[in-house]
ROBA-816586 format. One record per residue: y negated, z negated, x negated of N, C-alpha, C, O, CB in turn. Coordinates in pm, whole numbers, plus 50000, padded with zeros to 5 digits. Atoms other than C-alpha are relative to their C-alpha. Glycine has a CB too. Layout:
REM ROBA-816586
Y	Z	X	Y	Z	X	Y	Z	X	Y	Z	X	Y	Z	X
...
***
This chain:
REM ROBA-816586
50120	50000	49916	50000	50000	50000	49876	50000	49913	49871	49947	49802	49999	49878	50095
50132	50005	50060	49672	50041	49896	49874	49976	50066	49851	50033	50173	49983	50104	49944
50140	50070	49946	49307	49853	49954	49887	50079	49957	49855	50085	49838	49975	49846	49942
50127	49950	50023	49001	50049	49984	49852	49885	49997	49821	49841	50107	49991	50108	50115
50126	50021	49973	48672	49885	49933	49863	50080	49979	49818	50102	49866	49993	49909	49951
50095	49915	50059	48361	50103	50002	49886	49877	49978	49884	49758	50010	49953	50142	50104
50161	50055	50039	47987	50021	49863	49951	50118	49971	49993	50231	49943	49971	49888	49866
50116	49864	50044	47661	50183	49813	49923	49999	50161	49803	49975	50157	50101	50207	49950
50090	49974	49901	47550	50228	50200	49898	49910	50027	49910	49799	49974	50059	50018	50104
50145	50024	49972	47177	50141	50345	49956	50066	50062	50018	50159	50113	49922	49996	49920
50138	49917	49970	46890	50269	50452	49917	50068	49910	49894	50017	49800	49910	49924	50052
50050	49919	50048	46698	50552	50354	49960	50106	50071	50020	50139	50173	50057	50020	49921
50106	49939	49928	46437	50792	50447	50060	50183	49977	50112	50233	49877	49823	49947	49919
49985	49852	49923	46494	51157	50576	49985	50083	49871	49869	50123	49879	49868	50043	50133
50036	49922	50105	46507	51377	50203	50060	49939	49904	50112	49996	49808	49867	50020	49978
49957	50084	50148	46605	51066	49986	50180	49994	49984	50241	50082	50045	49931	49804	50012
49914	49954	50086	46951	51007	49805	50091	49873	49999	50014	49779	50022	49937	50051	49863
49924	50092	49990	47241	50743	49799	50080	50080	49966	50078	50201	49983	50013	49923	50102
49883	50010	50074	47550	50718	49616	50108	49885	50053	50082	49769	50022	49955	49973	49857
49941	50041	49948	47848	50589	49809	50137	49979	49861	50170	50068	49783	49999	50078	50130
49882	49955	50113	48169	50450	49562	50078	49900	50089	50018	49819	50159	49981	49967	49799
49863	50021	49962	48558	50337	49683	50049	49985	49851	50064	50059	49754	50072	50127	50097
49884	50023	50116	48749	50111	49462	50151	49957	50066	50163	49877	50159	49946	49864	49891
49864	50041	49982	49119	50079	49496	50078	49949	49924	50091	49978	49806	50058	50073	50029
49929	50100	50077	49342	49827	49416	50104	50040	49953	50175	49948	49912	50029	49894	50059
49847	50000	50059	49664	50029	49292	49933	50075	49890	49820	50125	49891	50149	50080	50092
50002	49943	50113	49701	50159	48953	50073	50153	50045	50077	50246	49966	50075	49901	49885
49968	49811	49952	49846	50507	49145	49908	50078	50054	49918	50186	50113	50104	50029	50113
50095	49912	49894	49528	50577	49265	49948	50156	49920	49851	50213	49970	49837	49888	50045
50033	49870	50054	49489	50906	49047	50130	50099	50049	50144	50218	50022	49979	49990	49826
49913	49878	49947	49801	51037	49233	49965	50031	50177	50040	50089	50256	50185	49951	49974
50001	49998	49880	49640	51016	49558	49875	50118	50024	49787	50141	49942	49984	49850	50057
50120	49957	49936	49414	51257	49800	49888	49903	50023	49893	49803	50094	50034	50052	50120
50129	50145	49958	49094	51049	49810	49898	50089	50074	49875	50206	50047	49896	49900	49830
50069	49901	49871	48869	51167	50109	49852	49889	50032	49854	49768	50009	50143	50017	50186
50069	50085	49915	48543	51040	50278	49963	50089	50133	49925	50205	50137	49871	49938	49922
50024	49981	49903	48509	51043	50629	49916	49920	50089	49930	49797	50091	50086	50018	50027
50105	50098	49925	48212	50936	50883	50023	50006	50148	50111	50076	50198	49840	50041	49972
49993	50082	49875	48164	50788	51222	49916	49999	50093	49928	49882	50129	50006	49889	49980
50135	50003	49987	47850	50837	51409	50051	49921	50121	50165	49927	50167	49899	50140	50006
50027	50044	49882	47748	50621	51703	50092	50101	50132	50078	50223	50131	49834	50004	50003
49972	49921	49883	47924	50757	52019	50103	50128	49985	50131	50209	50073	49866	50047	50048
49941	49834	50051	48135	51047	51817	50124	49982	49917	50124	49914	49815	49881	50095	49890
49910	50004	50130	48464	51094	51657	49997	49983	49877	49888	50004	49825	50043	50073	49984
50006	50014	50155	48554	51027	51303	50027	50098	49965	50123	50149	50023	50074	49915	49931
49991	49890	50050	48513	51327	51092	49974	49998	49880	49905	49916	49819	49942	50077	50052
50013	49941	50120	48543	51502	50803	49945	50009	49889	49894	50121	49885	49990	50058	50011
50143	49949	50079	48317	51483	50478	50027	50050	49869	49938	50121	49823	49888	49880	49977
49970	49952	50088	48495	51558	50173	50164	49934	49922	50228	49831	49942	49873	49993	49935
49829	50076	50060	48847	51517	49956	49981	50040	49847	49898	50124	49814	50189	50093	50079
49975	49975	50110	48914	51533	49627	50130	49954	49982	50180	49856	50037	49912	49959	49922
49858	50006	50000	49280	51616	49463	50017	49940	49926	49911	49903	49875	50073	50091	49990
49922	50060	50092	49490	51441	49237	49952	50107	49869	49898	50058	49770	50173	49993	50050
50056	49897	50092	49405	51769	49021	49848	50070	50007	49815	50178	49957	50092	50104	50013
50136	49978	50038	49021	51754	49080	49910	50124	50109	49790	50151	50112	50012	50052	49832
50049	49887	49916	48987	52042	49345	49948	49901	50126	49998	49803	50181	50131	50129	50043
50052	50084	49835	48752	51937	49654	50000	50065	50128	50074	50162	50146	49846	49956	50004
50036	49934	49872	48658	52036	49979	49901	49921	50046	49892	49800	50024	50111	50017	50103
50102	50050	49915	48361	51993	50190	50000	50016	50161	50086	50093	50205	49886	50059	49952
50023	49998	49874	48281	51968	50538	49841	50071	49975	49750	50026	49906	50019	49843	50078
50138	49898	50000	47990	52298	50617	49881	49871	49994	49792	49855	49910	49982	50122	50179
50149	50069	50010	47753	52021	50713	49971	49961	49909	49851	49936	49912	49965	49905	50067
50063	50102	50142	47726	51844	50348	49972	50080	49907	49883	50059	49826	50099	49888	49923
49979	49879	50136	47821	52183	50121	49814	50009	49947	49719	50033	50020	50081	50218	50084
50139	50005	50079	47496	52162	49869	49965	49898	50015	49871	49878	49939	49892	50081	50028
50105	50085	49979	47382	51876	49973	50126	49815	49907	50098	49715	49839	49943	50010	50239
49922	50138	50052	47676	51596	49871	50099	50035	49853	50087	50135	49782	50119	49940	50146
49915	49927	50142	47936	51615	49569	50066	49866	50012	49994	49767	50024	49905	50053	49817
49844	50114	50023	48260	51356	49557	50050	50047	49877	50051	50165	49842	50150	50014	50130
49986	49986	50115	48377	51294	49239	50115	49843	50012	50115	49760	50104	49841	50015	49905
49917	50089	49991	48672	51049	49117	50005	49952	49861	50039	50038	49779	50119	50041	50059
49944	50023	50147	48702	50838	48778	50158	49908	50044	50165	49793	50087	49861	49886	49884
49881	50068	50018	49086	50768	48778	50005	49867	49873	50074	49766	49885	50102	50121	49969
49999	50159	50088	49016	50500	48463	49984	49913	50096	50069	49824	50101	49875	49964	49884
50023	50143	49942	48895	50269	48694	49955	50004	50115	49857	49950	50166	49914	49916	49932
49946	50031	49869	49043	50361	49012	49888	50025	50091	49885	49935	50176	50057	49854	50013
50133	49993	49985	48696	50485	49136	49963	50168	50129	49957	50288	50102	49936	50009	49809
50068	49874	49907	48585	50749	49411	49887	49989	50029	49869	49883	50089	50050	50028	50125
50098	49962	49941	48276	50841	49483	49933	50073	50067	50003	50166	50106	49971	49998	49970
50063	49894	49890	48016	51029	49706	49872	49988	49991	49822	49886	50040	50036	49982	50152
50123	50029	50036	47661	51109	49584	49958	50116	50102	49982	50237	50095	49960	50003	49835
50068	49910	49879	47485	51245	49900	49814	49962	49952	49755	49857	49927	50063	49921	50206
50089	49945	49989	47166	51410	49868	49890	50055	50080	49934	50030	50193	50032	50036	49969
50064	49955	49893	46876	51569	50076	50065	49912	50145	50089	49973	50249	50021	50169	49999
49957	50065	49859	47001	51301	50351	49946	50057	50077	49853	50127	50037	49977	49868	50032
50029	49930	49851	46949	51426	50726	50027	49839	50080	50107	49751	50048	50141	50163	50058
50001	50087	49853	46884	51182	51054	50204	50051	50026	50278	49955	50048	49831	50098	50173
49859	49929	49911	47254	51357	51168	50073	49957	49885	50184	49949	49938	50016	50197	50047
49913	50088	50128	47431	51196	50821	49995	49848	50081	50104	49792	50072	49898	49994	49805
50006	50105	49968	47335	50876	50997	50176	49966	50045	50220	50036	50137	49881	49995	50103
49889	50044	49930	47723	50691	51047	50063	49928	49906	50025	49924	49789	50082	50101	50060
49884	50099	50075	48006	50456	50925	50045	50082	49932	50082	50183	49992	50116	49925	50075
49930	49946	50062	48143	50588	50596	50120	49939	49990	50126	49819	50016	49950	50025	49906
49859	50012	50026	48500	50575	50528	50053	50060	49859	50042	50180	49837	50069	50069	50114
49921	49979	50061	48704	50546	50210	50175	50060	50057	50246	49995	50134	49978	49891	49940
49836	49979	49966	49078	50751	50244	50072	50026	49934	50038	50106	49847	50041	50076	50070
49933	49973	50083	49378	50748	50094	50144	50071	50044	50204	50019	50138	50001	49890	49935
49885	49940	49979	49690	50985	50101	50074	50058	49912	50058	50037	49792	49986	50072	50072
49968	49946	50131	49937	51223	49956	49991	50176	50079	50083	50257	50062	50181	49926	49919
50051	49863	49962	49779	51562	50139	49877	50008	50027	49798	49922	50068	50057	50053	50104
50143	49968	49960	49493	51754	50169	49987	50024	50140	49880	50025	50200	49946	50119	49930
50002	49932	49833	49584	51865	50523	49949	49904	50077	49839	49945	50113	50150	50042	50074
50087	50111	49918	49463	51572	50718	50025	49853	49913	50109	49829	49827	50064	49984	50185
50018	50161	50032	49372	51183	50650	50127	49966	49942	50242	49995	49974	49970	49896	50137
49840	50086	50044	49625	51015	50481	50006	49852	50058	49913	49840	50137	50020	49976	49809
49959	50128	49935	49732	50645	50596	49918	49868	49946	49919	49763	50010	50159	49980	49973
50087	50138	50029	49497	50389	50400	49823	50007	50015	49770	50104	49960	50035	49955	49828
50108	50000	49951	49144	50320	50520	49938	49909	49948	49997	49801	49944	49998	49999	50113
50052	50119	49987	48854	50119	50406	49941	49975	50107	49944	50043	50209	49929	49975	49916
50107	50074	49891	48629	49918	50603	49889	50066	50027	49825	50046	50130	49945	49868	49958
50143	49907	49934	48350	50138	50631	49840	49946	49917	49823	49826	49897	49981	49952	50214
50158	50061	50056	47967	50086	50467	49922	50131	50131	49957	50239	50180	49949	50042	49748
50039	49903	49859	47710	50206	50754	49862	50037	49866	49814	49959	49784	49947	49892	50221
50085	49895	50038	47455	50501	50608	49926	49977	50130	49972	49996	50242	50066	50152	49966
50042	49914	49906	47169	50503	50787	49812	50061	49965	49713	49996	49930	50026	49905	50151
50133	49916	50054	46866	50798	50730	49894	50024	50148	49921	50069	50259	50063	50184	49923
50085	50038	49967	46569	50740	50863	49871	50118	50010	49829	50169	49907	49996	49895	49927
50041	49857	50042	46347	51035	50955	49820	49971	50046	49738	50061	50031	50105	50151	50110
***
C-alpha cells in the first residue's frame, strides 16, 4: 500500500503560479504511474496530468502550456508546477498512485484545495 501526502496549495491571484508536491511513503514509488487529479465545487473528479515510471506524461487540454508534472524518484517526490492559473483551476488537488496510464490507479491522497482568485 502506499500513502500519499499532497502540499503546496493556497490562494492566488488570476495569472500567478504555485507549485503543488506528493510525497510517498514506499520505496517503489519510481515503479508507479503518479497522476494529479482535481475536484471543483459541484463537479466530478478529473483529469490533470500523469507521469510514467519511464518519464513520459500526459496532460489534460485544459493545463497543456500552462502546468508541467515532474517526479524525483530519490526522494519519492511528485510534483505539479502550475502556471498562468485561471478562476476554472480553482479545486481539490489530488495525489495518484497506480500501475497504468489508462485510468486512476488505487492510492489517493487527501487532497490540498487550489484556489485562484480573479
Amino acid at each position: 500500500q502506499v500513502q500519499l501526502v499532497e502540499s503546496g496549495g493556497g490562494l492566488v491571484q488570476a495569472g500567478g503560479s504555485l507549485r503543488l508536491s506528493c510525497t510517498a511513503s514506499r520505496t517503489a514509488f519510481s515503479m508507479y504511474v503518479m497522476g494529479w487529479y482535481r475536484q471543483a465545487p459541484g463537479k466530478q473528479r478529473e483529469f490533470v496530468a500523469l507521469i510514467t515510471s519511464s518519464y513520459n506524461t500526459n496532460y489534460a487540454d485544459s493545463v497543456k502550456g500552462r502546468f508541467t508534472i515532474s517526479r524525483d524518484n530519490a526522494k519519492n517526490t511528485l510534483s505539479l508546477q502550475m502556471n498562468s492559473l485561471k478562476p476554472e483551476d480553482t479545486a481539490v488537488y489530488y495525489c495518484n498512485a497506480g500501475d497504468t496510464r489508462l485510468a486512476a490507479g488505487p492510492y489517493w491522497g487527501q487532497g490540498t484545495q487550489v484556489t485562484v482568485s480573479s
